[in-house]
N, C-alpha and C positions, 0 to 999 in steps of 0.2 A: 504494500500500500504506500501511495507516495505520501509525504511529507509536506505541510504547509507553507512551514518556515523553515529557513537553513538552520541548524544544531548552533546552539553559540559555540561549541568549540573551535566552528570554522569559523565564526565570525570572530572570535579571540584570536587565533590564529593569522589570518590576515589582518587584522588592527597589530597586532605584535611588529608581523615585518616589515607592517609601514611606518612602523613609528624605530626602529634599532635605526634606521638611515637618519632619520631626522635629530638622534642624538646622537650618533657621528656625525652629522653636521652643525651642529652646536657645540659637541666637544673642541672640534676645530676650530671653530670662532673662539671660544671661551680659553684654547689655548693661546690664541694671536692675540687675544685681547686685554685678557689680565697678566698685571705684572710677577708672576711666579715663575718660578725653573729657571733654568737656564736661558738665554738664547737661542734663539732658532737659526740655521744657516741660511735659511731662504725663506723669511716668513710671509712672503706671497706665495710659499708653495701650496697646490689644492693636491688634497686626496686622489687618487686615480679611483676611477669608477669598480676597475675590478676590485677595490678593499671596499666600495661599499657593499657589490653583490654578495665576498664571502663575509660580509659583516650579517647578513639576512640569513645565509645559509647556514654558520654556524650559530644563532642564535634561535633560528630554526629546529633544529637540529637539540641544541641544550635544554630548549623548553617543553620539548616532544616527549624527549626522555625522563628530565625530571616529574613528568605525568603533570605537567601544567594544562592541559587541557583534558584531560581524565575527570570526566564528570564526578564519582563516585570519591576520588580522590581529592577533591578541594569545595566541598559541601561548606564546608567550613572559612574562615575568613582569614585563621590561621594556618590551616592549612593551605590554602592555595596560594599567598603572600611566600610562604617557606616553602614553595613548589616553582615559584616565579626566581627566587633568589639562588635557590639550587640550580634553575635551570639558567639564570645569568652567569653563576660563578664557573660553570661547566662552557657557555660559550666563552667566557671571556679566554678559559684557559686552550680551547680548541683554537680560538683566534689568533691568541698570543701564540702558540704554536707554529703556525701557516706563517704570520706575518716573521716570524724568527728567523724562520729557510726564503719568503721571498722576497720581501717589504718590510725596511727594518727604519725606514722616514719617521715612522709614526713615533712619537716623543712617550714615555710611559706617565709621564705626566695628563699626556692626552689621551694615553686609554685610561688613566684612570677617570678621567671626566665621562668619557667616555660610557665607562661601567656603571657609574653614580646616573649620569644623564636618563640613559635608557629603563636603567632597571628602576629609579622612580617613577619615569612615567608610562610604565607597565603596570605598577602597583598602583599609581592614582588614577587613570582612568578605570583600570577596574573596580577599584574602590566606589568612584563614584557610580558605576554600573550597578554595585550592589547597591547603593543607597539608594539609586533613581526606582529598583525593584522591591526596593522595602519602602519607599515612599507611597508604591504604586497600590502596595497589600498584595495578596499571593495573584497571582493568574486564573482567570479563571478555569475549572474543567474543562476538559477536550481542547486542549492544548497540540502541542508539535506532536508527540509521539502519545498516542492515546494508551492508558492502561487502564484495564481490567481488574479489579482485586478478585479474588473469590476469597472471601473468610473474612468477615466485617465482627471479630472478634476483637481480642484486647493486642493482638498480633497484625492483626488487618490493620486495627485503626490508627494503629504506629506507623504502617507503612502509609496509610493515604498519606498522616500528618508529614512525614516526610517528603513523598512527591509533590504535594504545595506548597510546602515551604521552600521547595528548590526545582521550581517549576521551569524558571529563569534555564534551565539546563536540556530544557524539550519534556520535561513530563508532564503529562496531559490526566490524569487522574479519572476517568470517566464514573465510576460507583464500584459496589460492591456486588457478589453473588452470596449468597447466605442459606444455608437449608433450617436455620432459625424461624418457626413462623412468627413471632414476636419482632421482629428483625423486619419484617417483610413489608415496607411502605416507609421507614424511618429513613434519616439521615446521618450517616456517622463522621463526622469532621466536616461537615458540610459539606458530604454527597451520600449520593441516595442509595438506595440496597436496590437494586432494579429485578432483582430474581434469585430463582433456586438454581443449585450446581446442574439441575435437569434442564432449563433454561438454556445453559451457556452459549450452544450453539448459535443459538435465537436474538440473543442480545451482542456475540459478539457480533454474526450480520448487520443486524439492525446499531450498533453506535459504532460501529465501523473503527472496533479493537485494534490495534497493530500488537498491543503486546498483553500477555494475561500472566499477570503475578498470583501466585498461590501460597497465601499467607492463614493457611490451617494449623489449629492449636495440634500438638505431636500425637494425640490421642485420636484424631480425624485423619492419620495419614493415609487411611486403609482408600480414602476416596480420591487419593492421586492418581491410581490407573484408570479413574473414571475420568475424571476428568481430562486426562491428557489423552486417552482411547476417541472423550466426545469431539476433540478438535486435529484428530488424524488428518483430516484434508480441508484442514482451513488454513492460509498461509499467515498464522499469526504465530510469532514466538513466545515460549513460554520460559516462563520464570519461576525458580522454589524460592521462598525465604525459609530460612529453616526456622524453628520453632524452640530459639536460644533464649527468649523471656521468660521460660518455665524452669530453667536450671539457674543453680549457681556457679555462673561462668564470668570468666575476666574478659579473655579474648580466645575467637574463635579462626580457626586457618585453615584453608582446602590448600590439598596437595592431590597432583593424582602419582597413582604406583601401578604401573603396570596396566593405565587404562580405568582403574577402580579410583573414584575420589574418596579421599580420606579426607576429614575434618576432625583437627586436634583440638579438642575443647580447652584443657590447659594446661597449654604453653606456660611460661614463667613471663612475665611481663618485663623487669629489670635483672636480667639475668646476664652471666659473661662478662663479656667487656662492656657496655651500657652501663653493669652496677662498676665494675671498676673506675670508669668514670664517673658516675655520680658519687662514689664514697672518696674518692679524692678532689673531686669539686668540692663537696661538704665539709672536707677538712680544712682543706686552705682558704676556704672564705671564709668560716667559723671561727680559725685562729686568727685572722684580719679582724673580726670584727669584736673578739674579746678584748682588743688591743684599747681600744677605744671606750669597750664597753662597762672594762672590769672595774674601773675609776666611780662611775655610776651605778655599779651592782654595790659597791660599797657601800656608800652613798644611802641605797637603800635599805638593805639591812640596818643602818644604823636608826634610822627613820622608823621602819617596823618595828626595832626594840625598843625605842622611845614610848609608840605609840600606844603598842599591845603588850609589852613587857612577855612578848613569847617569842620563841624560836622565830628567827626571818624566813628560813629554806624549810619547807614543808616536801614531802616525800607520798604522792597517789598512785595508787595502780591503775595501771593504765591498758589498753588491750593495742597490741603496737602490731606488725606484720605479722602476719599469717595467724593471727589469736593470740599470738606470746604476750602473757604479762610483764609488764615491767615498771620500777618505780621511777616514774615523770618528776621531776623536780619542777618549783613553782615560788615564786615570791606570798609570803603570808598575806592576805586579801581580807579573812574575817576574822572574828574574834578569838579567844583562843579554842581550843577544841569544838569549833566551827564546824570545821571542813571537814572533819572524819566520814561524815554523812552524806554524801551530795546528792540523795534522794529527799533530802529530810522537806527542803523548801522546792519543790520542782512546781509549774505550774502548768496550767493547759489552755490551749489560744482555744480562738473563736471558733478553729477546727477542728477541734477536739485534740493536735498536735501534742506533744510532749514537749514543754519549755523548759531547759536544765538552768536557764539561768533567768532571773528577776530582777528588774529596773529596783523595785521597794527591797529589796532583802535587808532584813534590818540586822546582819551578821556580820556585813561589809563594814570596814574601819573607814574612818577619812583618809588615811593614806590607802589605805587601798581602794579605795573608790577610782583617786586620782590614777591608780596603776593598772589598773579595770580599762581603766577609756583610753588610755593609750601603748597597751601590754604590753608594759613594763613588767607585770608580773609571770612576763612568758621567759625573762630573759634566760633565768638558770638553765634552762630546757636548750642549750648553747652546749654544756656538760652531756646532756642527755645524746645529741649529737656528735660531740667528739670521741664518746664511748660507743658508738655503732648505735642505741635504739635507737635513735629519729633521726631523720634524716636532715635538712633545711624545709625541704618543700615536699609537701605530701598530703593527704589528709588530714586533719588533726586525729592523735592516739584518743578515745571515746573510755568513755566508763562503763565497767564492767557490765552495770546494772541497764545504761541505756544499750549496749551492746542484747544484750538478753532481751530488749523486746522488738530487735531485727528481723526484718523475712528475711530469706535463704538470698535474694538479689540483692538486698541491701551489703549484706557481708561482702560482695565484691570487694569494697573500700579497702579491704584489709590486703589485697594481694599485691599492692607495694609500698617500700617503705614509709611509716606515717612522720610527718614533719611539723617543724617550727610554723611554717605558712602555707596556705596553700591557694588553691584556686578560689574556695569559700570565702577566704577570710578576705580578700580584693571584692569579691561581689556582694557585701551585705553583712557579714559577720553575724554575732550570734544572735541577731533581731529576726533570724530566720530557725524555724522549728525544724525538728532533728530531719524527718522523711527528706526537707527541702535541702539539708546543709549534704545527706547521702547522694543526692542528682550531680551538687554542684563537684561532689568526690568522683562520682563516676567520670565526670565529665576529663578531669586526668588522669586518671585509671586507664581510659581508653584512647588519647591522646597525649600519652605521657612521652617527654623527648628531651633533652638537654635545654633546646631554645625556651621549651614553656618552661622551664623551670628558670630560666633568666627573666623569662615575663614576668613572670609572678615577683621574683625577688622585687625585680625596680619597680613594682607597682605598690608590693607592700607597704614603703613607709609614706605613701601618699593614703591611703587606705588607714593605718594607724593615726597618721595626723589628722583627718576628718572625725577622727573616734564614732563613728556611724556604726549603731549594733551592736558597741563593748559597753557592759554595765558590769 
């Protein structure tokens, strides 16, 4: 079935190579123009055209591969920014290669303009693409590439909510098929259940399908030979989502062996070299910033014992990777034998949620109020880091007792190491109930990488300074 609209990857794809010329030719100007480098020997010299065509070809070429136009791969805003810079730092090195053996004019001063030029306005016009698409609200159904759900379940309705919200990509979301008769007239994410799996034939003809996603809970799988037998000779392609919402999984991976797809349910998330790196990032930043810090832990404690005449460093159990207990160190925050309890004052929002922490607690000190709003009372938890339990960046370690009333998906949080900051603590902190701070955990759980853990750090102390959500 043809297509309406061309895919935006091809429309990213040619905006990409018309725009890498145009910052080669701004690098060049911006060389001749500002007073930095060196001298030039001949600065009326121009570029030859053939360095502009392999300036397209290899940046062609770096963007391809880093999956900058892999829909599936840059859903995200972070991820397709760190797909766009991957696939720069890969042309620039393909470039700088060619130009070494033929064309060696080019000043490194000017590829570096060069590299800055192009690869920002890669990343701002797309940016603004995203925002003109979030400005617009999702696309309507029956978009570029039309899909079919069959399974308007709790697994269905994750995937419609996915193909509207990255519609912008060609997916067209057309409704659901459902053999629920409760189901049968409703709308789920804002489309309709147009029929039963006995239907299918019927409705793909009739809304004019290109593709049928089968998103059945694992217990319905028995009706995958039905379904895929009813559209033998329709020329629509079909789609499994497997049915990973029902387990407790981190991250899921197909291989095939011999023809047979295998799917490794769990992999190790920071495992190998990735943890070798993150445990010696965590050390050298952590001893940088006790440097600075340790003058001010002083400081405190001395403030604590003034205040509460109790011990300063308080010692919690904590449930850290993979369930391991371990004791979290903490700046004293309430009265004296306060804190032994942290079920004792818990409250429950308007959604019946679980709130571990209270704006009124009347156990909080006035020094520790002040170290509440801007967690200072996190700092010892620095120690807890340089001993291997926590990482810098992670989930935050959770209490035993709020651990104990998790579902089996929530536990994911635990399958990398938990940290001083994490993604939670930049969006909202503890003004958010426990289910909501588990989303914002998964959300690096399953996009966990070196870079986001540089996000996070330099986002944190803008985050701490607003005190938004720490009481």
């Amino acid at each position: 079935m043809s297509r309406r609209i061309a895919p935006l990857s091809i429309i990213l794809f040619f905006a990409d190579l018309g725009l890498v010329p145009v910052g080669l030719f701004l690098a060049t100007w911006l060389r001749m123009t500002l007073p930095f480098g060196q001298a030039l020997a001949d600065p009326d010299a121009k570029v030859p055209l053939v360095v502009y065509g392999l300036s397209v070809l290899c940046w062609g070429v770096g963007l391809a591969v880093s999956g900058a136009y892999h829909p599936q791969r840059s859903l995200r805003w972070f991820n397709e920014g760190w797909r766009v810079l991957s696939g720069a730092l890969l042309a620039t090195a393909l470039m700088a290669g060619f130009l070494f053996l033929t064309y060696r004019q080019l000043s490194r001063l000017q590829f570096v303009y060069f590299f800055a030029i192009a690869t920002g306005m890669l990343l701002t016009y797309r940016a603004a693409l995203r925002a003109y698409y979030r400005a617009r609200g999702r696309v309507r159904p029956g978009g570029w590439n039309r899909v079919l759900i069959v399974g308007a379940g709790e697994l269905g309705a994750r995937v419609g909510r996915l193909l509207m919200d990255h519609s912008r990509w060609g997916f067209g979301p057309l409704g659901y098929l459902d053999d629920n008769p409760a189901k049968q007239g409703q709308r789920i994410e804002g489309m309709p259940v147009l029929g039963t799996t006995d239907q299918l034939r019927e409705v793909v003809e009739r809304a004019g399908a290109d593709e049928v996603w089968i998103a059945l809970p694992a217990r319905a799988y028995e009706r995958l030979e039905k379904v895929v037998a009813a559209l033998e000779r329709h020329p629509v392609r079909i789609k499994v989502v497997p049915d990973y919402f029902s387990l407790a999984l981190v991250r899921a991976e197909a291989e095939i062996l011999g023809g047979i797809p295998i799917i490794g349910l769990r992999d190790p998330l920071v495992e190998g070299f990735p943890r070798l790196v993150k445990r010696i990032f965590d050390l050298v930043v952590t001893l940088l910033l006790l440097i600075p810090a340790a003058p001010l832990m002083g400081l405190i404690a001395l403030l604590i014992r003034l205040d509460s005449g109790a011990p300063s460093v308080l010692r919690q159990q904590r449930v850290g990777e993979n369930g391991r207990l371990f004791p979290m160190r903490k700046f004293r925050t309430m009265l004296k034998d306060a804190e032994g309890g942290g079920a004792d004052l818990t409250a429950v929002d308007q959604a019946g949620e679980v709130i571990h922490k209270r704006k009124d607690d009347p156990r909080v000190t006035r020094i520790g109020r002040l170290l509440r709003r801007y967690s200072l009372d996190e700092l010892p938890q620095l120690i807890n880091v340089l001993k291997g339990d926590m990482s810098l960046v992670g989930p935050r370690p959770e209490m035993p007792w709020l651990v104990d009333r998790y579902e089996a998906w929530q536990r994911k949080r635990f399958a990398v190491p938990q940290g001083l900051t994490g993604w939670w603590q930049i969006n909202g902190r503890s003004d958010k109930p426990m289910h909501l701070n588990t989303q914002d955990d998964l959300f690096y759980v399953y996009n966990y990488s070196l870079l986001l853990d540089l996000w996070i750090l330099l986002r944190t102390p803008f985050a701490v300074l607003r005190g938004k959500g720490a009481f």
